[in-house]
C-alpha positions in Angstrom: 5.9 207.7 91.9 2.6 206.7 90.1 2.4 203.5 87.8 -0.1 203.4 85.2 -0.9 199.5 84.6 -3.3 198.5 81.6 -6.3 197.5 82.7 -5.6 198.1 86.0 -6.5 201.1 89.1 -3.7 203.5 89.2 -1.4 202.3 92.4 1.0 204.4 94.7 4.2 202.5 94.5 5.6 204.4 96.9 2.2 202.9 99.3 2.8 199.6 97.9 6.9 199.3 98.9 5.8 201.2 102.5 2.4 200.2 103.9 3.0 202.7 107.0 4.1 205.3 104.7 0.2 205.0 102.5 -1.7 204.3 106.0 -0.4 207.5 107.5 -1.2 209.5 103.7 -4.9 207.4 104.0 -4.7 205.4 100.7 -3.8 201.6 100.2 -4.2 199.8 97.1 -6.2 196.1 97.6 -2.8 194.8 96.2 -0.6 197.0 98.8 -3.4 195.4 101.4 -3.1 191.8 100.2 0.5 191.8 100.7 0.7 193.4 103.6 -1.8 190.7 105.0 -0.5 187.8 103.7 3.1 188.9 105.6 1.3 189.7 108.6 0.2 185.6 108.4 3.6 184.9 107.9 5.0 185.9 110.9 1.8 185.5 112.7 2.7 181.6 112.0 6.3 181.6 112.4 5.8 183.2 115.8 3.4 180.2 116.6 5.8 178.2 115.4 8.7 179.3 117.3 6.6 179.4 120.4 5.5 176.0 119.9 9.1 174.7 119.6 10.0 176.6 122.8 7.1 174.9 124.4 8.5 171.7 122.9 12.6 172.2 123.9 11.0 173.2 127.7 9.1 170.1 128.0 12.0 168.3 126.5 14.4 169.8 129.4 12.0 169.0 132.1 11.2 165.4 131.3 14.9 165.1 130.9 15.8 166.7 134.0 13.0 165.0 136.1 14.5 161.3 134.7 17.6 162.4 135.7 16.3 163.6 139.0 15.4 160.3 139.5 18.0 158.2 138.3 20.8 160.4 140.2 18.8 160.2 143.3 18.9 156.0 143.3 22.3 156.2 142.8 24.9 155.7 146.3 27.8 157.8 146.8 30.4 157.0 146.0 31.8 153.8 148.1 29.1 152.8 149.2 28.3 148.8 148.9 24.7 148.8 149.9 21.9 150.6 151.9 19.7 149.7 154.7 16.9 151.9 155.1 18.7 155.2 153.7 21.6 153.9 156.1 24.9 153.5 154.3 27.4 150.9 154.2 30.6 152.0 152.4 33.8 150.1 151.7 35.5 151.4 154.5 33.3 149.7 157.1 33.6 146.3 154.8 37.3 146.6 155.1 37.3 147.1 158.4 35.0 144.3 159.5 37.1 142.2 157.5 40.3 143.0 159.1 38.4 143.4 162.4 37.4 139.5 162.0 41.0 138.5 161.2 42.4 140.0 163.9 40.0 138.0 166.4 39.7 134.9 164.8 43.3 134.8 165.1 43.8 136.1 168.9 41.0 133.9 170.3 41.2 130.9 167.8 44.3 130.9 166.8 43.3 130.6 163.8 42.6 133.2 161.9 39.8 133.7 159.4 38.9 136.1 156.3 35.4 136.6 155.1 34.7 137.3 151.7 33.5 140.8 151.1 30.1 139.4 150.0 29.9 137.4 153.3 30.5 140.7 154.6 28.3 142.8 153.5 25.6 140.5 153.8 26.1 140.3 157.8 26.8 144.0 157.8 23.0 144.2 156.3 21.5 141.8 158.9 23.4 143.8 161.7 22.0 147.3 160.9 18.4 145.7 160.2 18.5 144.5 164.2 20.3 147.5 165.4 17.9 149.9 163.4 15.1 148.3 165.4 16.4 148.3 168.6 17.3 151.7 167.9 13.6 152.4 167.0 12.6 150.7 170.7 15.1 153.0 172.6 17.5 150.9 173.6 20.9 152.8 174.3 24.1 151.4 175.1 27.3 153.3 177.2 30.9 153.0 176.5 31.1 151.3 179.8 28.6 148.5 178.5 30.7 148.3 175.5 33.7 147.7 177.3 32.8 144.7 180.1 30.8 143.0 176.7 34.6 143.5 174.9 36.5 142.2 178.9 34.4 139.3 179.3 34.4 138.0 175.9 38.6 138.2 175.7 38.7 136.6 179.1 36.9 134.2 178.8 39.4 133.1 176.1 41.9 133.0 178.4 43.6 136.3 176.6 44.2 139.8 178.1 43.0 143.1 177.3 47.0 143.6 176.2 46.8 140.3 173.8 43.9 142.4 172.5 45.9 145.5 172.2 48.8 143.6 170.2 46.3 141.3 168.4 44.7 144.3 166.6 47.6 146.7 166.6 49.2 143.8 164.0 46.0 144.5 161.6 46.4 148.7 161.9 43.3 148.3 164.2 43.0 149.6 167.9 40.8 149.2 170.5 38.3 152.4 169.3 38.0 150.5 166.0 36.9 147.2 167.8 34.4 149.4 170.3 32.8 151.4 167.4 32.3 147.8 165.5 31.0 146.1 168.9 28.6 149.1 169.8 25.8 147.7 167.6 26.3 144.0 168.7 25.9 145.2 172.5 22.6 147.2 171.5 21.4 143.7 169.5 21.8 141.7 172.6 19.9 144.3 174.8 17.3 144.4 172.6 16.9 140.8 172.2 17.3 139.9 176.2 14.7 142.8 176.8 11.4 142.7 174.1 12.3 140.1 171.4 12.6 136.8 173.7 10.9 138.4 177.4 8.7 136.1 178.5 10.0 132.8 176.5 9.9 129.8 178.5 11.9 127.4 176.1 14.7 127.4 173.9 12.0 126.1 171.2 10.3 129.6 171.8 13.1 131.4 171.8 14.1 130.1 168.5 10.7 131.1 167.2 10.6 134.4 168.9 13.8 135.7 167.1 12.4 133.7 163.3 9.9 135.7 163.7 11.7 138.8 164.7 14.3 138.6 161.6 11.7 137.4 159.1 9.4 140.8 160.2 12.8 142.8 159.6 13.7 141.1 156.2 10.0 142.0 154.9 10.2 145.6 156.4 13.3 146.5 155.5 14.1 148.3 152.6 17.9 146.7 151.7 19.6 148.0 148.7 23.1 146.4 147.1 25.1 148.2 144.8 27.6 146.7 142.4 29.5 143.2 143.1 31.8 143.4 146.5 33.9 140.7 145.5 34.7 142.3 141.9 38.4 143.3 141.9 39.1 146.9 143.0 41.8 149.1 143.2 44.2 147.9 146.1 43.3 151.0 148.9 45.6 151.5 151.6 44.4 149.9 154.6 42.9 146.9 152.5 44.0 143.1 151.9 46.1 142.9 148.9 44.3 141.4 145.8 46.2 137.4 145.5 47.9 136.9 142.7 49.7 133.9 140.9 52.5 134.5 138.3 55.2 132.2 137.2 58.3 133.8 137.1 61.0 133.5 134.8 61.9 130.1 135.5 58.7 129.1 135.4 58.3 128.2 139.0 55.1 129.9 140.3 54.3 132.3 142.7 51.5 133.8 144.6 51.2 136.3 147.0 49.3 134.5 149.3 52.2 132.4 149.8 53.9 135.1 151.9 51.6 135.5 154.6 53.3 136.5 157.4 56.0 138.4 155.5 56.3 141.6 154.4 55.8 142.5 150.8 56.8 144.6 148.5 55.1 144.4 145.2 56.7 146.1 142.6 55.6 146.7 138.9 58.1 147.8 136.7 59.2 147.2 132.8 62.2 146.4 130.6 61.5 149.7 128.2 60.9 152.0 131.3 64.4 154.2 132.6 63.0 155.0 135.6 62.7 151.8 136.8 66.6 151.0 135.9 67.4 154.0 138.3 65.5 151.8 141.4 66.2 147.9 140.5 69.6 148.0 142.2 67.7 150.4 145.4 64.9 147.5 145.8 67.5 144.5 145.3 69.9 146.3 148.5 66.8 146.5 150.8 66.0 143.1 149.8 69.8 141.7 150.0 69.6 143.1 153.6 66.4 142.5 155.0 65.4 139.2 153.0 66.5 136.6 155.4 66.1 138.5 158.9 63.8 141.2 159.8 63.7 144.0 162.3 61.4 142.0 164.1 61.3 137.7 164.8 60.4 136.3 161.6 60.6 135.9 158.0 62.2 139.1 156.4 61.1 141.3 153.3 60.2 140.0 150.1 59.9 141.4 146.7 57.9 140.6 143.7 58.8 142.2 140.7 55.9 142.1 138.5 57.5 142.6 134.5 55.0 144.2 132.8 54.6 143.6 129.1 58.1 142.8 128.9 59.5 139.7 126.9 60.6 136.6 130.0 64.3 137.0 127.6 64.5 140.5 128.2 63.7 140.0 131.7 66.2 137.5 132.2 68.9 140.2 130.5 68.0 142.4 133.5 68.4 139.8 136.0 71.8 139.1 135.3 72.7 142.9 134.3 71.5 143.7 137.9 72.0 140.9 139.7 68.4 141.1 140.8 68.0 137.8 143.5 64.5 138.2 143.7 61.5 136.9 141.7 60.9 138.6 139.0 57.2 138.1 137.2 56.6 138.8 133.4 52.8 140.2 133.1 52.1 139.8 130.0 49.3 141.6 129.0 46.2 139.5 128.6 47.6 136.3 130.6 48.6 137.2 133.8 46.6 140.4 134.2 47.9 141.2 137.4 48.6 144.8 136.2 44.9 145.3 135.6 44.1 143.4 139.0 46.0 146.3 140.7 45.0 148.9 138.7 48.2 150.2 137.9 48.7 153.3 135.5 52.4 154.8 135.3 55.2 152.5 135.7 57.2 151.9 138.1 54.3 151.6 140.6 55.4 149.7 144.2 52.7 148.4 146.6 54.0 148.0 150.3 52.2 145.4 152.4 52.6 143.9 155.9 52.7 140.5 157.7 49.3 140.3 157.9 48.6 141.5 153.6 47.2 144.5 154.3 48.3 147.7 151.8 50.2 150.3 153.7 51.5 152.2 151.1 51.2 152.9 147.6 54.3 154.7 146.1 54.3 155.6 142.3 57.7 156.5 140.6 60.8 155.3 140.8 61.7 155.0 144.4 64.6 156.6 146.1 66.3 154.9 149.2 64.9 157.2 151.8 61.5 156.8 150.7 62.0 153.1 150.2 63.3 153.1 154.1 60.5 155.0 155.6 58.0 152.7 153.6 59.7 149.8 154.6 59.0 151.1 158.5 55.5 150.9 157.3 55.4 146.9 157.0 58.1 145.1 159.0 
């Protein structure tokens, strides 16, 4: 295993090919050496280089993660419209104060009034501000407060604690819903009566005593909104039914709104979909019976049946081959929209609302008499 080179020192090759091998036997040729050197350099700087991009990819992660650290925790739940705080506010609460307000307006005015959800949530913000405060000077309210401020309020509209009862029953509200709302209003008034007006001597100073109060509270307050309340959502069960206007195949226009005080059934369906040929004549036999006289005093059921993407020829077709009496409402897509309003997905979808426009039911298929009977209990 020796090569003789011209000109050159004798070299093991065998010491050359294994450095270990010629360390161990105690010779190494300077060209053996050189090599082995320069490789140990090699990896000396590939290992430098792989622990700088490890460094890198780490610092990488954590700067990513900490971001989204910090973007996740500004973000609400969801449902939630806004935050007082770190208090919530969700859409449930919105909807409720909504229907809450309809249902007295309507007892006590006799005329009954919807808010928008913006208006909402704005007095839902000012609301929690106050009570947060008087929270924060110990004020506490019973259920036995809550109740005489809830008595003397209804009689002094000459109504009963039974008109109450009916009044919010027609909303799907009860009396618990109406106390747990009111509980924050009585703590308000406490709180006001006791440390933001004692002592006032005028109306004038009164005034000025609660300005000052609310404009302390707006500039204290952290408040923050999420999204745009009034944006159309997804109808939820328990909710006012999006309004809608369509012209149906006649051209004669309808909206929803114009039913008020009727139950609803809103049903999407399509020319090209079978399963909504198995429940056009089911819908147009509840509606034959119930259309002119309800189970109650009052206007009976009505149907809407939204056409989607379906051709206003085609329609009428199905009209006649089902002797369908009740509107029907081509959506075509891009002009009506309603379809996108109510965030429909498979077809046929059927919305079940009450007297008072509120969603009590969401049923998606075809619907079957039964079902379409014990949804119909739902809103009459």
């Amino acid at each position: 295993n020796v090569e003789i080179r011209r000109g050159q020192r004798a070299v093991d090759q065998q010491a050359a090919l294994h450095p270990a091998a010629g360390a161990k036997a105690g010779r190494r040729a300077p060209e053996a050496e050189a090599a082995w050197g320069g490789v140990r350099v090699k990896r000396r700087v590939k290992l430098q280089q792989k622990i700088l991009a490890g460094v890198l990819v780490l610092a990488a992660l954590v700067v990513a993660a900490f971001f989204a650290l910090s973007w996740w925790s500004t973000q609400p739940p969801a449902g939630v419209l806004a935050r007082v705080n770190g208090e919530n506010i969700t859409v449930q609460e919105v909807d409720r104060e909504i229907l809450l307000n309809r249902a007295l307006t309507a007892l006590l005015t006799g005329d009954e009034q919807t808010l928008s959800r913006s208006a909402t949530v704005e007095s839902l913000i000012d609301r929690r501000m106050r009570a947060q405060d008087a929270a924060r000077a110990g004020i506490k309210v019973s259920d036995a407060d809550i109740d005489a401020f809830v008595q003397t309020l209804i009689t002094r509209n000459g109504k009963t604690m039974d008109d109450l009862d009916t009044a919010l029953k027609g909303y799907g509200l009860t009396r618990a819903d109406l106390y747990a709302d009111q509980r924050d209003v009585v703590a308000i008034n406490s709180y006001i009566g006791l440390k933001v007006v004692a002592g006032a001597t005028s109306d004038d100073e009164r005034s000025q005593l609660m300005n000052d109060w609310i404009t302390q509270l707006q500039q204290t307050s952290k408040v923050e909104r999420f999204g745009t309340p009034d944006e159309p959502t997804a109808p939820r069960v328990g909710a006012t039914a999006p309004d809608f206007k369509l012209r149906d195949i006649n051209d004669k226009i309808y909206a929803l709104s114009d039913f008020h005080g009727r139950p609803v059934i809103v049903n999407f369906w399509a020319t090209w979909c079978e399963p909504c040929r198995s429940e056009l004549p089911t819908i147009q036999a509840a509606y034959a019976r119930l259309q002119k006289e309800g189970p109650q005093p009052g206007p009976g059921l009505e149907v809407l049946g939204v056409a989607v993407d379906s051709d206003p020829s085609i329609v009428s077709s199905f009209q006649r081959e089902f002797g369908l009496q009740f509107p029907l409402l081509p959506d075509m897509a891009g002009q009506g929209g309603v379809k996108d309003l109510y965030r429909v997905g498979p077809i046929p979808t059927s919305f079940f609302i009450d007297r008072q426009g509120i969603v009590r039911a969401v049923k998606i298929g075809a619907l079957q008499e039964q079902d379409l009977t014990e949804d119909l209990k739902l809103i009459q």
